[in-house]
C-alpha positions as protocol buffer text, in pm:
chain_id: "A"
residue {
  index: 1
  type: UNK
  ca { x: 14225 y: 11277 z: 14208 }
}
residue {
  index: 2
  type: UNK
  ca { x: 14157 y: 11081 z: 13882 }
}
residue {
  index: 3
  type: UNK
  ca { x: 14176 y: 11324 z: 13567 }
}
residue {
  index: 4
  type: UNK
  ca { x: 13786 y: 11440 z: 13402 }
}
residue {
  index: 5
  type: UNK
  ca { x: 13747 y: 11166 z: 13137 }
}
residue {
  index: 6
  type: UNK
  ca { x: 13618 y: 11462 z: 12912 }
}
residue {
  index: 7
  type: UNK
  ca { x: 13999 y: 11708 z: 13032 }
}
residue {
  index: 8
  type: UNK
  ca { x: 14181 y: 11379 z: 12926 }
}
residue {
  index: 9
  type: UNK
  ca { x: 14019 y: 11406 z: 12603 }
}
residue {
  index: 10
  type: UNK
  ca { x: 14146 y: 11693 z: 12537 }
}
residue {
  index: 11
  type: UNK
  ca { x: 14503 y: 11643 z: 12576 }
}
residue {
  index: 12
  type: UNK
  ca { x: 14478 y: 11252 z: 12339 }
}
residue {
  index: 13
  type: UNK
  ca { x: 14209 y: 11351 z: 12065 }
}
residue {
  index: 14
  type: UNK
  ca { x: 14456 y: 11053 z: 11905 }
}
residue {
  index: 15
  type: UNK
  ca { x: 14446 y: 10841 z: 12196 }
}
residue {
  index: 16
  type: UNK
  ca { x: 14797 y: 10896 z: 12288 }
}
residue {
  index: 17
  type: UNK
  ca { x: 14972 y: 11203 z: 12387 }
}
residue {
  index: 18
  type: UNK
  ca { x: 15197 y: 11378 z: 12127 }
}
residue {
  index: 19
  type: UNK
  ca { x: 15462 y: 11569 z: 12290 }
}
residue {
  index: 20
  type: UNK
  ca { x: 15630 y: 11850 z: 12026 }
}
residue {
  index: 21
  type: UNK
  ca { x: 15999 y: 11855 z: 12109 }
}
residue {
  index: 22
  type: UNK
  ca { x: 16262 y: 12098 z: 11969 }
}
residue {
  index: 23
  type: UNK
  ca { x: 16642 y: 11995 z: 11943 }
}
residue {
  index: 24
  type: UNK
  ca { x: 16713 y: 12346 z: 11840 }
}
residue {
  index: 25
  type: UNK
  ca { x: 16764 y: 12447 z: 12201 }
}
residue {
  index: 26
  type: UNK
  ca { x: 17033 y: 12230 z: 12383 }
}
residue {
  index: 27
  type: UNK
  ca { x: 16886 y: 12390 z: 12704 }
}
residue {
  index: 28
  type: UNK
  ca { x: 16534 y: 12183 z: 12680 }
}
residue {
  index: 29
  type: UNK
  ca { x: 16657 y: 11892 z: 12424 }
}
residue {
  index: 30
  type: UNK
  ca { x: 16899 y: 11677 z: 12212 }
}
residue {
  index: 31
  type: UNK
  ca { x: 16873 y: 11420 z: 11929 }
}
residue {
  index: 32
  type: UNK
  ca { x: 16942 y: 11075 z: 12108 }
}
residue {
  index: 33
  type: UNK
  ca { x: 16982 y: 10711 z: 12005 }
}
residue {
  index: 34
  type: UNK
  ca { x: 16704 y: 10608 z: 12214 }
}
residue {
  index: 35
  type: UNK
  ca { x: 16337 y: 10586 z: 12226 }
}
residue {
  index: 36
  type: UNK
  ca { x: 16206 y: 10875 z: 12065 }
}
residue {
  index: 37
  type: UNK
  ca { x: 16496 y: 10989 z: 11905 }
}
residue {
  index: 38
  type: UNK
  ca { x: 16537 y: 11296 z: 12197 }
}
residue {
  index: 39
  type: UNK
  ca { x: 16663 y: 11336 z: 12505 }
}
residue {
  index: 40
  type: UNK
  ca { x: 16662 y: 11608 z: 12770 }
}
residue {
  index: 41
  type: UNK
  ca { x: 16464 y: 11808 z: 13029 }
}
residue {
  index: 42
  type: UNK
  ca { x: 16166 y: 11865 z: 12810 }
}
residue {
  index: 43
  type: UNK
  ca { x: 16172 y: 11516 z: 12702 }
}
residue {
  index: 44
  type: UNK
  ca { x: 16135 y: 11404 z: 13068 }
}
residue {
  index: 45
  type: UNK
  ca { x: 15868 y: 11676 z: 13172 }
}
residue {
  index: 46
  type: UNK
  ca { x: 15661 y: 11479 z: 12865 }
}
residue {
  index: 47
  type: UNK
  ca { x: 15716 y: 11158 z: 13005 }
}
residue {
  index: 48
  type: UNK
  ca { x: 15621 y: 11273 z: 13347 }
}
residue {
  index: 49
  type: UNK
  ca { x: 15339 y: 11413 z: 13253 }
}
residue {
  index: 50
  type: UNK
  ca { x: 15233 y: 11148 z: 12989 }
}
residue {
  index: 51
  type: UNK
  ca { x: 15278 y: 10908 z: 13309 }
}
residue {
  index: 52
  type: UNK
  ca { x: 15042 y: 11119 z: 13498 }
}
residue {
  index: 53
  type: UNK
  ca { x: 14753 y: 11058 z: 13267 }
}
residue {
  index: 54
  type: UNK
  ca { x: 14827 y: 10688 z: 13250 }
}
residue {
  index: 55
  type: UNK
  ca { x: 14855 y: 10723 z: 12836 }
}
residue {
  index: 56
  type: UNK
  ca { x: 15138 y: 10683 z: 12603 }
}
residue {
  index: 57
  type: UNK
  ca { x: 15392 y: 10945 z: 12471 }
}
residue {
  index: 58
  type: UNK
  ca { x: 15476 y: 10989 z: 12115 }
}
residue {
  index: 59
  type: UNK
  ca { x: 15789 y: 11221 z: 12096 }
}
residue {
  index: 60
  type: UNK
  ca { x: 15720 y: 11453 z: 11776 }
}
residue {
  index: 61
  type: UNK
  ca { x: 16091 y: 11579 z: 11706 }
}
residue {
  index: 62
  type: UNK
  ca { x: 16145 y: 11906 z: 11538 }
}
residue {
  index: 63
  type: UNK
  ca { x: 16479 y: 12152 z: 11474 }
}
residue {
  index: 64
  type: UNK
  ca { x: 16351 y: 12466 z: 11520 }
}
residue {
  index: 65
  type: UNK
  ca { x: 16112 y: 12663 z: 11799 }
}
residue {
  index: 66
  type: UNK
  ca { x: 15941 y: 12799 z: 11472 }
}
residue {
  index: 67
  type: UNK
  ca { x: 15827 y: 12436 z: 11366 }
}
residue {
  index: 68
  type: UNK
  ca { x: 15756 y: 12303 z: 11708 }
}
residue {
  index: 69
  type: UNK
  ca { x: 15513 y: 12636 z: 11778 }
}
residue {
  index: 70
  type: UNK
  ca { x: 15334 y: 12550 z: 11457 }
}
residue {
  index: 71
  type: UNK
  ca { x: 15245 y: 12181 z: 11504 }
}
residue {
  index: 72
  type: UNK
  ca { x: 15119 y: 12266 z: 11825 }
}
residue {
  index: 73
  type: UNK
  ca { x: 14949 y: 12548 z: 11735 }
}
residue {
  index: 74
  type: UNK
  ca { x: 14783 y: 12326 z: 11387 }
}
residue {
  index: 75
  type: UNK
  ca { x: 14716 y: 12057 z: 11678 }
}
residue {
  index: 76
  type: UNK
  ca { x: 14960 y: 11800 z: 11543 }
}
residue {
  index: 77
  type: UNK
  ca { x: 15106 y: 11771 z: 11860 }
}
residue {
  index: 78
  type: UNK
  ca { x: 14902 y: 11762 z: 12187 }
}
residue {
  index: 79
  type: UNK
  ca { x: 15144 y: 11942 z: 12396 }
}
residue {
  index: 80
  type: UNK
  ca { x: 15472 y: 12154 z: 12349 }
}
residue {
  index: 81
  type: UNK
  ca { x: 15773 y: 12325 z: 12506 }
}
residue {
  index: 82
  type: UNK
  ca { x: 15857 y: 12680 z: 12420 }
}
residue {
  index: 83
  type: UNK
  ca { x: 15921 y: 13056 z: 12475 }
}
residue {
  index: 84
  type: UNK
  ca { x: 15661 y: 13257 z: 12615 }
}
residue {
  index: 85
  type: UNK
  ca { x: 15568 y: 13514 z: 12364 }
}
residue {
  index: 86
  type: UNK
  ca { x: 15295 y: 13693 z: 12292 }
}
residue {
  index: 87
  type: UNK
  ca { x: 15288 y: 13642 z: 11949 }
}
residue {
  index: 88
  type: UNK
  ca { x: 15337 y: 13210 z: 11993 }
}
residue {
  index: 89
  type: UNK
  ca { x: 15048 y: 13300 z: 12230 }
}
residue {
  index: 90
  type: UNK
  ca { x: 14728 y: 13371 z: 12001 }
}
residue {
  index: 91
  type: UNK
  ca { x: 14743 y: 13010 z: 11933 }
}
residue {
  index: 92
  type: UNK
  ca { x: 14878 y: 12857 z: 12183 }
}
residue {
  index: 93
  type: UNK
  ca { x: 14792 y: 12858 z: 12577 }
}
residue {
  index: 94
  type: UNK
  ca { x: 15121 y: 12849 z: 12804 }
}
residue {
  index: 95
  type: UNK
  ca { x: 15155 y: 12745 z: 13161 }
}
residue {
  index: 96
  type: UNK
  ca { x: 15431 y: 12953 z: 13366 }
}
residue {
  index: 97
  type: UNK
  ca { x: 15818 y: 12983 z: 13313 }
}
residue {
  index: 98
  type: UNK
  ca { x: 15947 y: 12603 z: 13464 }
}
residue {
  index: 99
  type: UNK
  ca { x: 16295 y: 12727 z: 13324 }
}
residue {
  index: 100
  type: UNK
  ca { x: 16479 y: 13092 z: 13254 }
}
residue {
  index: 101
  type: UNK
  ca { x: 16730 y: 13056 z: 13043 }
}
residue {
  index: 102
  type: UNK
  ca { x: 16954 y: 13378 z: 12913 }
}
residue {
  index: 103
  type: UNK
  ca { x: 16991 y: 13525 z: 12521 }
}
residue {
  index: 104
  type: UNK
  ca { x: 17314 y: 13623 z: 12466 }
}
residue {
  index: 105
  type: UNK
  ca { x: 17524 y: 13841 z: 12163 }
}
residue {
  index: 106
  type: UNK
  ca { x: 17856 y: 13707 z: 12008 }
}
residue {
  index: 107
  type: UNK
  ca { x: 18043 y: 13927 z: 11760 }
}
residue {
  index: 108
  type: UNK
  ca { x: 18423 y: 13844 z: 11636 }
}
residue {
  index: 109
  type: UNK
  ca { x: 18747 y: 13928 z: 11857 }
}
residue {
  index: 110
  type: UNK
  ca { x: 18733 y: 14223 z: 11659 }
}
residue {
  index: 111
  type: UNK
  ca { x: 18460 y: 14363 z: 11642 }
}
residue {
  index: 112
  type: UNK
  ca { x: 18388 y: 14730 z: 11722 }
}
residue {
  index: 113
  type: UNK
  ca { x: 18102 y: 14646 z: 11986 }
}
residue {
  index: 114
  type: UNK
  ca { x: 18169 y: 14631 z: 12375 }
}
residue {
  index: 115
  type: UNK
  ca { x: 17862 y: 14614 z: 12512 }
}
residue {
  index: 116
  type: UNK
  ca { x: 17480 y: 14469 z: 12421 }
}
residue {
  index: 117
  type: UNK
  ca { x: 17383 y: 14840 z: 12433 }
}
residue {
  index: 118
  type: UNK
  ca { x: 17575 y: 14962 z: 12147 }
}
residue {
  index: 119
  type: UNK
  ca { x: 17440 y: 14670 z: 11909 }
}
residue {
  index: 120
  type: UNK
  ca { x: 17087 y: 14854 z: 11782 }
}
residue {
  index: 121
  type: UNK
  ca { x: 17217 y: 15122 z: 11525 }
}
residue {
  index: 122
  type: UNK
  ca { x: 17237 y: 15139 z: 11150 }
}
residue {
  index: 123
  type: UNK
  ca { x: 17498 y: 14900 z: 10969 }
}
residue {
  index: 124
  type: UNK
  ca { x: 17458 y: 14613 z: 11228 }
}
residue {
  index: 125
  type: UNK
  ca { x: 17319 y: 14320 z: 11098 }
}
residue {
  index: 126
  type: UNK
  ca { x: 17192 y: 14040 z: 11384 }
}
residue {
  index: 127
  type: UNK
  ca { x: 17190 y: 13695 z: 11267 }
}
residue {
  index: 128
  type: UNK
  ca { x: 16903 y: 13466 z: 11471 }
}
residue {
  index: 129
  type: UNK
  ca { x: 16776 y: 13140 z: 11410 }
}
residue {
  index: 130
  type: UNK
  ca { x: 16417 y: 13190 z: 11194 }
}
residue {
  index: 131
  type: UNK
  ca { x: 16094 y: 13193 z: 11474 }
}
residue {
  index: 132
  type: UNK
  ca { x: 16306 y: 13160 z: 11792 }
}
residue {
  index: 133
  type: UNK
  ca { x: 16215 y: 13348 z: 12070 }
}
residue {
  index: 134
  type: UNK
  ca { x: 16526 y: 13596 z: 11980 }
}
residue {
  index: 135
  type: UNK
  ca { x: 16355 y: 13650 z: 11670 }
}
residue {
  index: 136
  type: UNK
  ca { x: 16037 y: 13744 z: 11806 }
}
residue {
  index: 137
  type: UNK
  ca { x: 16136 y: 13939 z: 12045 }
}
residue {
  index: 138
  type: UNK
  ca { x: 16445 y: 14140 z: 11872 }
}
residue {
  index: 139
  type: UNK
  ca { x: 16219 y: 14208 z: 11566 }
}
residue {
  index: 140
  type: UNK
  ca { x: 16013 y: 14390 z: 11797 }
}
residue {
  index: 141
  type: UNK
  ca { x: 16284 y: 14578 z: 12064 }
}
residue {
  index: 142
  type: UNK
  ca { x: 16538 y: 14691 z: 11765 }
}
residue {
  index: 143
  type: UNK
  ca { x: 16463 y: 15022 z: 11605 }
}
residue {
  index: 144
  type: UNK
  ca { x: 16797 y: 15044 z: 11398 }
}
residue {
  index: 145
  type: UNK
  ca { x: 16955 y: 14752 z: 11290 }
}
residue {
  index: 146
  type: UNK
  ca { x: 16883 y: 14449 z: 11100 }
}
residue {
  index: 147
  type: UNK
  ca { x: 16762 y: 14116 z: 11159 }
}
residue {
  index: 148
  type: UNK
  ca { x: 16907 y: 13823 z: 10938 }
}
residue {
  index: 149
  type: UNK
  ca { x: 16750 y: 13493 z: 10981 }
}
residue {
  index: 150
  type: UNK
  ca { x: 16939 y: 13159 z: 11003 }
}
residue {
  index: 151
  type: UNK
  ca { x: 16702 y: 12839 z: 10906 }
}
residue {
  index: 152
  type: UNK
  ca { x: 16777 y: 12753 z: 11259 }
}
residue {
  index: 153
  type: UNK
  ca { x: 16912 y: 12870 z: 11644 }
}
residue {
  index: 154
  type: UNK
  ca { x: 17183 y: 12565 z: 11598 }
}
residue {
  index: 155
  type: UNK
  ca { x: 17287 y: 12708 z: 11250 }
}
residue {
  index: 156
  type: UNK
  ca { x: 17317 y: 13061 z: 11391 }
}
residue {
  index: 157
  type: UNK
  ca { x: 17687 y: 13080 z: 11391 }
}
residue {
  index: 158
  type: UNK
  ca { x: 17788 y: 12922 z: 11108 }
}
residue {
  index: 159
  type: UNK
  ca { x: 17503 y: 13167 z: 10911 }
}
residue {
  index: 160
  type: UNK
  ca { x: 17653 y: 13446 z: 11094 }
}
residue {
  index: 161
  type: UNK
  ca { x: 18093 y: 13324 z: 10981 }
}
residue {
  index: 162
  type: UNK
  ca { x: 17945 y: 13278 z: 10655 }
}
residue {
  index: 163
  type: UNK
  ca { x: 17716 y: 13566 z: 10590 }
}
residue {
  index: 164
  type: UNK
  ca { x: 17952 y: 13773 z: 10787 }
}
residue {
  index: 165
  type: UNK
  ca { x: 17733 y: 13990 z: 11006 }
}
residue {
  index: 166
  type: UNK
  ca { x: 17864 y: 14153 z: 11283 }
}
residue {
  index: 167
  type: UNK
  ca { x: 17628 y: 14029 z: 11537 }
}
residue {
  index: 168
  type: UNK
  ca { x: 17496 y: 13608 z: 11674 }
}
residue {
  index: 169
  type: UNK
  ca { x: 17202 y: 13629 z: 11918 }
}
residue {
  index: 170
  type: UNK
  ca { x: 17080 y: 13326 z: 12086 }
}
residue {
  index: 171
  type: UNK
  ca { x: 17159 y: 13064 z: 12375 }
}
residue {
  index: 172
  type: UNK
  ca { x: 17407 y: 13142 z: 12544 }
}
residue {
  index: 173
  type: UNK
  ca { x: 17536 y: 12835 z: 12597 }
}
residue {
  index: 174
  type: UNK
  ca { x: 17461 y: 12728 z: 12264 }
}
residue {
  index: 175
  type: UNK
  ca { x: 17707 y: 13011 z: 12162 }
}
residue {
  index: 176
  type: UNK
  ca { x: 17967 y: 12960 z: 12412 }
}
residue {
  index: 177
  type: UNK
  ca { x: 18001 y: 12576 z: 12273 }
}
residue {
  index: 178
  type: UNK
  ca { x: 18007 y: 12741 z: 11926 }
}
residue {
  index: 179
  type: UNK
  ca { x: 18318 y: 12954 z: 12039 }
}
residue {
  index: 180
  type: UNK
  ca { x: 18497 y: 12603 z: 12151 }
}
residue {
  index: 181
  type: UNK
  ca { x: 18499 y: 12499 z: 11757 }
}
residue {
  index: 182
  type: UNK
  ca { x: 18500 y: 12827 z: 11573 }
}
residue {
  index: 183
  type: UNK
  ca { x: 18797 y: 13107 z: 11674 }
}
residue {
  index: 184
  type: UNK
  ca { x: 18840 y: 13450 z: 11710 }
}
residue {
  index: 185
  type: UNK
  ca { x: 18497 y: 13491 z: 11885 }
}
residue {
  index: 186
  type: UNK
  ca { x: 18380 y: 13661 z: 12209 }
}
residue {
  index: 187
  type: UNK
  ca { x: 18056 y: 13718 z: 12343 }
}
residue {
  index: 188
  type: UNK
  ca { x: 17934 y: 14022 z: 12483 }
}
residue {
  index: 189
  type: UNK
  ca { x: 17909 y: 14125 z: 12832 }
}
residue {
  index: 190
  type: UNK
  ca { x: 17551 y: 13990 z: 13031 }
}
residue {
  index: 191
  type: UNK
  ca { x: 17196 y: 13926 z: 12852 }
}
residue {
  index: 192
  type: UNK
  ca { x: 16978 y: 14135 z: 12583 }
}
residue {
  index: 193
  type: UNK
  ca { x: 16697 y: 13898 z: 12733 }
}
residue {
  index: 194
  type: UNK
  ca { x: 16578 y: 13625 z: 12968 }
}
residue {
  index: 195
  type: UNK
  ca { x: 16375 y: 13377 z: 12817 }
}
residue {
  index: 196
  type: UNK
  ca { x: 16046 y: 13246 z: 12993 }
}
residue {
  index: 197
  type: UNK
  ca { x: 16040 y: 12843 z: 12892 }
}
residue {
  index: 198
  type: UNK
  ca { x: 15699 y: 12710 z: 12978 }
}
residue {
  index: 199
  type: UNK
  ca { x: 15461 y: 12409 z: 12855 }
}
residue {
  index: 200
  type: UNK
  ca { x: 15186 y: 12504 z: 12679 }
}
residue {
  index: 201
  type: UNK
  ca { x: 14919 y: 12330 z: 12428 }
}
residue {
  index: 202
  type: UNK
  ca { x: 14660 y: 12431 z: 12149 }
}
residue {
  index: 203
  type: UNK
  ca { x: 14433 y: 12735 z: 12260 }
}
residue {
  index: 204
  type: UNK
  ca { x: 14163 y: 12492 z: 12103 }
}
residue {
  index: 205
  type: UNK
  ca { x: 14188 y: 12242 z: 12390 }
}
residue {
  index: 206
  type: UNK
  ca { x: 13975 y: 12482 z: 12671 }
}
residue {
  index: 207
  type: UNK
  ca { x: 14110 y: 12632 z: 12996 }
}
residue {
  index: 208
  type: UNK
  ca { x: 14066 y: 12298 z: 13202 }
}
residue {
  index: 209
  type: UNK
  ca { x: 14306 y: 12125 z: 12991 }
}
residue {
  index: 210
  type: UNK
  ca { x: 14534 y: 12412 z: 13013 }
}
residue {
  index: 211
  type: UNK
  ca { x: 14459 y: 12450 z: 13429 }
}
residue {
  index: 212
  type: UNK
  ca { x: 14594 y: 12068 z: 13492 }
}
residue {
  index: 213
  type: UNK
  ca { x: 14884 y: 12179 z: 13242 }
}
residue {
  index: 214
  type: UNK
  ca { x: 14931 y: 12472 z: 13483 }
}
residue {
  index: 215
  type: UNK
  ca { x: 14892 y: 12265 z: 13784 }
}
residue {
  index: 216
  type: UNK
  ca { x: 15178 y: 11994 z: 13659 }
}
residue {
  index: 217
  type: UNK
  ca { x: 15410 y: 12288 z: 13573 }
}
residue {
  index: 218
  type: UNK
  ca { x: 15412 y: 12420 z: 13923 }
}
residue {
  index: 219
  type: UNK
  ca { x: 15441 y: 12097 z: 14085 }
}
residue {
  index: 220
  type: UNK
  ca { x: 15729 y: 11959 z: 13862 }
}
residue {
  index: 221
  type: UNK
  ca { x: 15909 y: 12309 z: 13974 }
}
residue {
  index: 222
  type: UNK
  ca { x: 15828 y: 12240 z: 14343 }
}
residue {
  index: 223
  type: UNK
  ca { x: 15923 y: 11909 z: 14391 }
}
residue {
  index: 224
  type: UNK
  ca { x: 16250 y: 11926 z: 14274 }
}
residue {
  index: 225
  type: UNK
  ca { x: 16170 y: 11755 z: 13942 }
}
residue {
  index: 226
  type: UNK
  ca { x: 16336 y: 12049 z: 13723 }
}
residue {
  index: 227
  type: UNK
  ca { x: 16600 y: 12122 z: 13943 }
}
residue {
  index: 228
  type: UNK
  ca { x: 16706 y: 11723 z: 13915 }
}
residue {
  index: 229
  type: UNK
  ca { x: 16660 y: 11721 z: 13498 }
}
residue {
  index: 230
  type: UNK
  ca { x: 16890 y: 12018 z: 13463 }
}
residue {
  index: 231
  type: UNK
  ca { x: 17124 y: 11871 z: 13703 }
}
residue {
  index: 232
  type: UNK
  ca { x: 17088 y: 11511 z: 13541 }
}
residue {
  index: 233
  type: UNK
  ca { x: 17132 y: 11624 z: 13191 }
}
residue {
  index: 234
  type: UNK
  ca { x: 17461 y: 11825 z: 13305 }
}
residue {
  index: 235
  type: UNK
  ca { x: 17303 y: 12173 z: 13212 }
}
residue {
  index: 236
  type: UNK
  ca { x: 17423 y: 12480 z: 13318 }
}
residue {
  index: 237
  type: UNK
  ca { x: 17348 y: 12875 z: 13307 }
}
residue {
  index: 238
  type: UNK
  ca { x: 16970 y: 12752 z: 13364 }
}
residue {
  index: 239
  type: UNK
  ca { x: 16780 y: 12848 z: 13640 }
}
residue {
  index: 240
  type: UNK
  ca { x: 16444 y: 12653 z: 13767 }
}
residue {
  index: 241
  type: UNK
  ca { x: 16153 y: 12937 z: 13734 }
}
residue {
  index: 242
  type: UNK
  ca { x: 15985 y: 13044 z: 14046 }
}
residue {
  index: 243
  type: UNK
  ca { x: 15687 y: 12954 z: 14160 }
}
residue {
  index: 244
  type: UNK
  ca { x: 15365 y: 13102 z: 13972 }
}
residue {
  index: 245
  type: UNK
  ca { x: 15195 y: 13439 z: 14118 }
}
């Protein structure tokens, strides 16, 4: 069925649809040579979708989850790709989860700590990249220890050798390609979280722009269309989210 003139609207006040991509994740995205200057399974969810409505895409590249959230939710980018979270969600409106992806702790060889349990107590200090989804959320679950903040997820291991904290939180396979280049690492045993990755767009827009955002998600995730990005842009530890309730 052809899209309501008036739903379209909402999703190109600009005339073309401005899709808010962050690199800071290697899960979702990468900086690339080509058109757009990203690459990766968010990138081709945006294209997908921008073919849907029959408009053009404008790739709107940022580093961090923190700076992608806020141009969507300021409406300088028509549509983004994040973390669910209920604080990211008093401005913006999310679809479902189209991707889970794990959060993961990484201390030094020697390090004291054994297990993600024993992390929250007084003297740790957990480096995360500034308004990721591991911020959010461990600024809320720990009591006892500390939260430093890198400027970014990418930078969170570096921050953390330099700073020397005891604990890195974030991707986990953003840390494990961190331990290829930097020694005498180790990450902890499972996941302190599961991340929810979903679409979502300014709460601004209306819940019928939101609904065919909704609608996309679920069909992108039933068709196979995830399951073939992840596979296509060789990612692994990702799992395609099930279907929506």
């Amino acid at each position: 069925m052809p899209l309501d003139p008036q739903v379209l609207q909402q999703f190109i006040p600009t005339g073309r649809l401005r899709a808010s991509i962050n690199v800071g994740n290697p899960i979702l995205a990468r900086r690339d040579d080509g058109p757009g200057g990203a690459a990766g399974v968010s990138v081709d969810l945006a294209r997908a979708f921008a073919k849907r409505l029959g408009v053009e895409l404008e790739l709107v590249v940022f580093d961090s989850a923190g700076k992608s959230v806020d141009a969507v939710t300021a409406e300088q980018a028509d549509i983004g790709f994040f973390a669910i979270d209920p604080v990211r969600g008093a401005g913006i409106n999310f679809t479902d989860a189209y991707v889970l992806i794990e959060g993961a702790y990484l201390v030094r060889e020697d390090s004291p700590l054994r297990d993600r349990t024993e992390v929250d107590r007084p003297g740790t200090r957990v480096t995360v990249g500034k308004g990721s989804a591991y911020d959010l959320y461990l600024t809320r679950e720990l009591k006892q220890a500390e939260i430093v903040r890198a400027p970014t997820s990418p930078a969170v291991v570096d921050f953390f050798v330099a700073e020397k904290t005891e604990v890195a939180a974030g991707v986990k396979q953003q840390l494990e390609a961190d331990m290829q280049r930097v020694p005498g690492l180790r990450l902890l045993p499972g996941s302190f979280m599961v991340i929810r990755q979903a679409m979502g767009l300014p709460k601004g827009r209306g819940e019928a722009a939101a609904n065919e955002l909704r609608a996309f998600v679920e069909e992108m995730k039933a068709s196979g269309f995830v399951a073939d990005a992840l596979e296509r842009h060789h990612i692994e530890g990702a799992a395609v989210a099930p279907a929506a309730a």
